[in-house]
N, C-alpha and C positions, 0 to 999 in steps of 0.2 A: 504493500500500500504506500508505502513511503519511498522515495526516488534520492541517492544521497550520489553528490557528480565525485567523481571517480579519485580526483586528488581533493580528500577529506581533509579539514584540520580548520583549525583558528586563522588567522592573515597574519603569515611569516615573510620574511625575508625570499627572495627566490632559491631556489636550490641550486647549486653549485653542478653543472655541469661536466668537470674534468673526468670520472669516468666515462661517461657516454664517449667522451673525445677517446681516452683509452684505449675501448675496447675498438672503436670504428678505427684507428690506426692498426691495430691488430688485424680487420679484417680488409683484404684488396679491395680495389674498386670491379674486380671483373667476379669477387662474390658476392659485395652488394649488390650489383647489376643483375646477376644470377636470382639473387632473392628476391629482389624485386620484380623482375619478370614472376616468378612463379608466385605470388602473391597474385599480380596483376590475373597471371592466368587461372590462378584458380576461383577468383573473383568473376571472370569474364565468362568461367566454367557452371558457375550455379545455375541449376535450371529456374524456370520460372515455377511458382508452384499453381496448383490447383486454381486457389480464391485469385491469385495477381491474372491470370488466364480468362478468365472468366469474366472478370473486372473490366479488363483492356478491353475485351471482346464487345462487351454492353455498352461502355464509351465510343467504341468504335461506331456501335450502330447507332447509337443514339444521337452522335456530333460529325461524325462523316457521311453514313449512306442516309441517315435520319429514316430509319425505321423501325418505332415505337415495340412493334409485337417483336422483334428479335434483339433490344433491349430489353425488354420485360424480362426475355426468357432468360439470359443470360446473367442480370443481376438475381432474379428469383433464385437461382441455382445457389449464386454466392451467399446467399441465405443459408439457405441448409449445411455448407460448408460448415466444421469445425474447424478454424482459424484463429489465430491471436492479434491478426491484420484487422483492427476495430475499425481505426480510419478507413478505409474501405466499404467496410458492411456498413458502420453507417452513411458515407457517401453514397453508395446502392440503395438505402434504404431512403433519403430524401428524395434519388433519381426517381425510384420507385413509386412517388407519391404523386413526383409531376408526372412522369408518366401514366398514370391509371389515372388520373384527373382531366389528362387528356383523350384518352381514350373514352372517358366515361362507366369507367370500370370500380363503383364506389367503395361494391363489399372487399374487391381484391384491395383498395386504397383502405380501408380500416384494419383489413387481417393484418396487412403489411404495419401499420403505424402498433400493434399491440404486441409486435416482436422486437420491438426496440432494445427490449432489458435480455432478450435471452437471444439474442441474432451472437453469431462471431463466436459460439465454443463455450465450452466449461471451463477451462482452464484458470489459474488462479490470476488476479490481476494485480499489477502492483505499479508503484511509482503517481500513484494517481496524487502525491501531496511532496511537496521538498520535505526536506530528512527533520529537520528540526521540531516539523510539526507533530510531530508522535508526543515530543514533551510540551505540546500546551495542557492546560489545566483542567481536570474533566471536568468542572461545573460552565467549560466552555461548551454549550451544546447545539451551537449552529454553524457549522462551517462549509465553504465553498473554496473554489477554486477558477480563475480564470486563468487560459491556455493565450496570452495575449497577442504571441505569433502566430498560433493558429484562427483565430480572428479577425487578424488585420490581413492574413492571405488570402480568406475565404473569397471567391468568385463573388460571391455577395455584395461584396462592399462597394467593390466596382460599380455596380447597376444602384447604388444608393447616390441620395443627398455629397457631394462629396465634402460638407463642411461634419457632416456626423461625425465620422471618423478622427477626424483631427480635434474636434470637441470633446473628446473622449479621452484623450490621450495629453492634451494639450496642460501646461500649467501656468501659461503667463495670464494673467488675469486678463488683461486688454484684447488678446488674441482671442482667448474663449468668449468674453463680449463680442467682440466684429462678428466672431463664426455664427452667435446666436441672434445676431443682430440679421445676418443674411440668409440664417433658415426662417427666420418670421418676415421676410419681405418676401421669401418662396410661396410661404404659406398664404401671405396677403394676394399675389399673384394667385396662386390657386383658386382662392376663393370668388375671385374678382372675374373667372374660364365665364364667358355664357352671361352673363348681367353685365348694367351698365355701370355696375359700381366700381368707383376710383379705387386702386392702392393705398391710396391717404387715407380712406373713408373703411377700408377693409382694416389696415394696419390700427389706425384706432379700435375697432368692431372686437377682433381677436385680442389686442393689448385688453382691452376691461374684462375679457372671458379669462382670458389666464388671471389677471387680479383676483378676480371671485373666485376661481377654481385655487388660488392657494389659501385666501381669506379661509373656504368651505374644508377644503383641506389641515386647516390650522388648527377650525375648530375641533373636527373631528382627533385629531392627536391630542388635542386635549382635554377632551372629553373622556379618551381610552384612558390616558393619562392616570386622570382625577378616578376614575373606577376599579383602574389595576394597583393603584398605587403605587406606582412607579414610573417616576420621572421620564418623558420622553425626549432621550438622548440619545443622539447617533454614535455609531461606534469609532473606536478613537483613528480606525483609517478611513473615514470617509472625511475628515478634518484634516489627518494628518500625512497622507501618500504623497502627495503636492508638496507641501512644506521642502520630506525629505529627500525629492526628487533635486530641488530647490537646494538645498542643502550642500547637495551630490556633486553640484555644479553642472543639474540639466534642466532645462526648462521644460522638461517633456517627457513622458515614461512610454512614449514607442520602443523604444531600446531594449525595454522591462523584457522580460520571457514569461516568467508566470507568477500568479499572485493567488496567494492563498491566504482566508482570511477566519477569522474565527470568534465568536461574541456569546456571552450569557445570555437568552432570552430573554432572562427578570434584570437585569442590571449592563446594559451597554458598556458601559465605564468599562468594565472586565471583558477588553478587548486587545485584538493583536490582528497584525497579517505578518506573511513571511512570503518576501517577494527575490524573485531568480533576476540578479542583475550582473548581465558580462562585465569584467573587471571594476569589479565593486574594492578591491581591497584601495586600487591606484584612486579612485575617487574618496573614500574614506580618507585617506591619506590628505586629498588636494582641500579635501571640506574641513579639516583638523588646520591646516597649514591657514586658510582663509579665513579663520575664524567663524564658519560657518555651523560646525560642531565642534561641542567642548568633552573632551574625553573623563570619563566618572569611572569610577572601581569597577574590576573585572572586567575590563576590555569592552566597558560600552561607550557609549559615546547620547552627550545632549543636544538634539535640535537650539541651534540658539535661538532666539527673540522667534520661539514660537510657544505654547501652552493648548492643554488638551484640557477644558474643563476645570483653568486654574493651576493646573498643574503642569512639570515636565514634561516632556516625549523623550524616549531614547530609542535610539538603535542600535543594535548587535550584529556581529557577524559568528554563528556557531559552524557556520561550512561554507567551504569555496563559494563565491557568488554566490553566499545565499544571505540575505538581508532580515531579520529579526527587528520588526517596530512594534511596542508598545509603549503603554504608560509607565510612567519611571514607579508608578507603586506596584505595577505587577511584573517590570522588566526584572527584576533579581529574582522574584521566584522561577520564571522562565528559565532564569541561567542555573540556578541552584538545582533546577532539575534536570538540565543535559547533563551539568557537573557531574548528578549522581549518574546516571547514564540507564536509568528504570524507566521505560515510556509510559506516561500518565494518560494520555488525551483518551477524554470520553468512550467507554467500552459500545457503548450501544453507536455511536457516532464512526466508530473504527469499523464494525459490522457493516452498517449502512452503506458506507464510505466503498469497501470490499466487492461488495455487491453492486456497485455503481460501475458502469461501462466507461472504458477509459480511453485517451485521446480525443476530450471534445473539448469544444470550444469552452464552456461552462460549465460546473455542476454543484449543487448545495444539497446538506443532508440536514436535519434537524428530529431530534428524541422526537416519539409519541408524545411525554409528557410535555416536551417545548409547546408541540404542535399544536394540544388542547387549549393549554394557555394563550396561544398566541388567537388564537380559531374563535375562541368563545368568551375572553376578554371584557366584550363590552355585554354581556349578557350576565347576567345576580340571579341568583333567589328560583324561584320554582321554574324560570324558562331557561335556565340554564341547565337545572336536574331534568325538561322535559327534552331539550336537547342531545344531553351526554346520554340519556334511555335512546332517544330513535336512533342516534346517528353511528356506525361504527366508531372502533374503537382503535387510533391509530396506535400502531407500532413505531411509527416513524415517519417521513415523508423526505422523497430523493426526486431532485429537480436537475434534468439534465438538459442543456443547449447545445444543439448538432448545427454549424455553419456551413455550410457549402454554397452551391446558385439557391437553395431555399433557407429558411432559417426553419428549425424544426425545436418544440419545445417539448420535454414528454416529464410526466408526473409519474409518482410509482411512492404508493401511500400501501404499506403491511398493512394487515389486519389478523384478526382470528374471528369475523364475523362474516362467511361469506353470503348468509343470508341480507344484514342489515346493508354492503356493499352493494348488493343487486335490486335491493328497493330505494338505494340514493341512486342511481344509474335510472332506474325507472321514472322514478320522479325529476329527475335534472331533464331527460332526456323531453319527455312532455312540455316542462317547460320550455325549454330551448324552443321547440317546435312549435310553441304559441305566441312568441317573437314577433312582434307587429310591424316592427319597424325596418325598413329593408336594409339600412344599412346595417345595422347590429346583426341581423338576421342574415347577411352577408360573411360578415365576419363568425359570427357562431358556426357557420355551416363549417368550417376548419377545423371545428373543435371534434374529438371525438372520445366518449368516456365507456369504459370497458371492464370486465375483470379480468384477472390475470390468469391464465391456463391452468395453475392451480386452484384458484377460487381463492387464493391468498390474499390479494392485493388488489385496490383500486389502480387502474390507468387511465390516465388524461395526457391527451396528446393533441396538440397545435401545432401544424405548419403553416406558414405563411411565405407567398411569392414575394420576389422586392419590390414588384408592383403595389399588390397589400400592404408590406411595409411604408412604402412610401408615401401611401395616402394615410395610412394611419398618424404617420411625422407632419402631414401636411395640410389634415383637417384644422 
């Protein structure tokens, strides 16, 4: 489950090279040329396997001769493969979706979206989180991960907005204003297709709609707030990735590889991410020299003239490129527990995590007990106990994001109720269907909710085209 890069250890010095030099003067130039070649050759010698065959094959038809029915057949196949090759089956598995949606082929488009979790093999899965993350703290019991180069390659992004992307990634303040400043003159445009109304007159119209929608928004957090009793606070890297990026001496975390992050449901504060950044030790180093970071006991280092809630920020490095941010009141026990070298993070969270299909662009787990908390919050007293009776009873809940040409999202919620499972499914589903309104009722039709081939587990699954996407960014 955990992924730890190959030269392990704290940020040392470099290593001293004069063996290497050594031994390669002991060896001629006509036996490294030998070794090399047969390296090369036995590389150039690997067959292709089964699922890569198969793969090629359905691409082919799908983007050279463009014939639907002899992609089908050929990504279906890779389905049923046992394979370790994830990226693939789920890239098959989104092709699959446009495909039978073009065909008009609905049931084979829903059997396809409810093999999500169990497509690509039995096999064990691992690397799904950076090394460090094994010792965050189990009463941390929501954690995710984003794959940030595998997101910003996706074909996807391409056919998007192209300020989305760079607003995403972006930390200079001003920059991230212009870019949102010219997706809401998109939007104004948009709305402006077909009537005789001005830009000016639109750009106003959407400005006081977002007002009221954060105003209504406001309320409601603290509403939850004032019922859960618990402060609503964001966790300490939605305040603080920027900062350290900042810090880093980069104005931008495209660079980043991946980011993993992890928060207490009842208490944000008790927050962390741990993000993958190539030569992080030389930037450490340039943000120490610049006064940018200030170095504290046991090799952490202080965000300067920044605070999280009043307080410090620190960050660590516990392995090569790998990046350790929290709060300076929970950053020692973090370290106090690599020190010991006993992995603590969340049992039920490490299960979930396990069972999650790896190589995607996104994915978040969170406890049953999180999930009831978080789910039925703003409900007290007898509608809450009528509630917790009808509705299953979660185990947990695993949220996975698949990017390719579609963006595909898929739910995967245990239970041990497959009876109450199949009467939320009945009743969701009716609903959905009595959907008055064409646009919502456009967008629900994507939606598809299922039980899981054991009767184990609820599935929800939504794909959407970058077309969808981009009206959804653009209403």
């Amino acid at each position: 489950m955990f992924e730890r890069n190959a030269s392990v250890g704290r940020i040392t010095p470099s290593v001293s090279c004069s063996r290497s030099v050594q031994w390669r003067s002991r060896l001629g130039p006509l036996t490294l040329a030998l070794g090399v070649s047969l390296l090369f050759g036995v590389a150039r010698a690997a067959p292709e396997t089964n699922a890569e065959i198969l793969y090629r094959k359905g691409v082919h038809c799908m983007e050279e001769i463009e014939r639907s029915k002899c992609a089908i057949e050929h990504f279906a196949q890779l389905l049923d493969e046992d394979t370790p090759d994830r990226a693939r089956v789920t890239d098959a598995i989104l092709r699959l979706v446009k495909l039978y949606r073009k065909e008009g082929q609905d049931e084979e488009l829903r059997a396809v979206l409810r093999r999500f979790w169990q497509a690509g093999g039995r096999r064990k899965r691992s690397g799904h989180l950076p090394y460090s993350a094994r010792f965050l703290p189990a009463d941390l019991d929501v954690v995710g991960h984003i794959d940030i180069q595998r997101a910003l390659a996706a074909p996807l992004r391409r056919r998007l907005p192209p300020e989305l992307a760079e607003a995403m990634t972006t930390c200079d303040k001003d920059r991230r204003a212009a870019l949102g400043d010219a997706l809401l003159v998109r939007r104004a445009q948009r709305r402006t297709e077909g009537t005789s109304m001005t830009t000016a007159a639109a750009l106003a119209e959407i400005t006081k709609e977002d007002a009221e929608k954060r105003e209504r928004y406001k309320k409601r957090q603290a509403k939850r707030g004032t019922q859960s009793g618990t402060p609503d606070t964001a966790p300490v890297f939605a305040y603080s990735l920027c900062p350290a990026a900042l810090a880093l001496g980069s104005d931008t975390t495209e660079a980043w590889t991946r980011v993993a992050f992890a928060l207490n449901h009842r208490d944000p504060e008790r927050s962390a991410a741990i993000v993958m950044i190539p030569g992080l030790a030389r930037q450490i180093q340039a943000g120490v020299a610049a006064g940018r970071l200030r170095p504290v006991a046991g090799g952490r280092w202080q965000i300067v003239d920044h605070s999280y809630e009043g307080a410090p920020v620190e960050i660590a490095s516990f392995d090569l490129d790998e990046l350790t941010l929290a709060p300076a009141g929970l950053m020692p026990t973090i370290a106090a527990t690599i020190a010991d070298g006993r992995p603590t993070l969340n049992p039920q969270v490490s299960k979930l995590i396990t069972t999650t299909p790896k190589n995607l662009a996104f994915f978040a787990v969170t406890t049953g007990d999180a999930l009831r908390d978080l789910g039925l919050s703003e409900q007290t007293g007898s509608r809450r106990r009528i509630l917790e009776a009808l509705l299953p009873r979660p185990q947990g809940l695993q949220i996975a994001g698949a990017a390719h040409e579609y963006l595909g999202l898929f739910m995967r919620m245990p239970t041990d109720n497959p009876v109450k499972v199949q009467l939320l499914i009945d009743l969701a589903t009716r609903l959905l269907a009595a959907e008055n309104d064409e646009t919502t009722a456009e967008l629900l039709r994507n939606l598809d909710l299922a039980q899981a081939s054991d009767r184990r587990a609820l599935l929800i699954s939504y794909v959407l085209s970058p077309t969808q996407i981009e009206d959804m960014l653009l209403q």
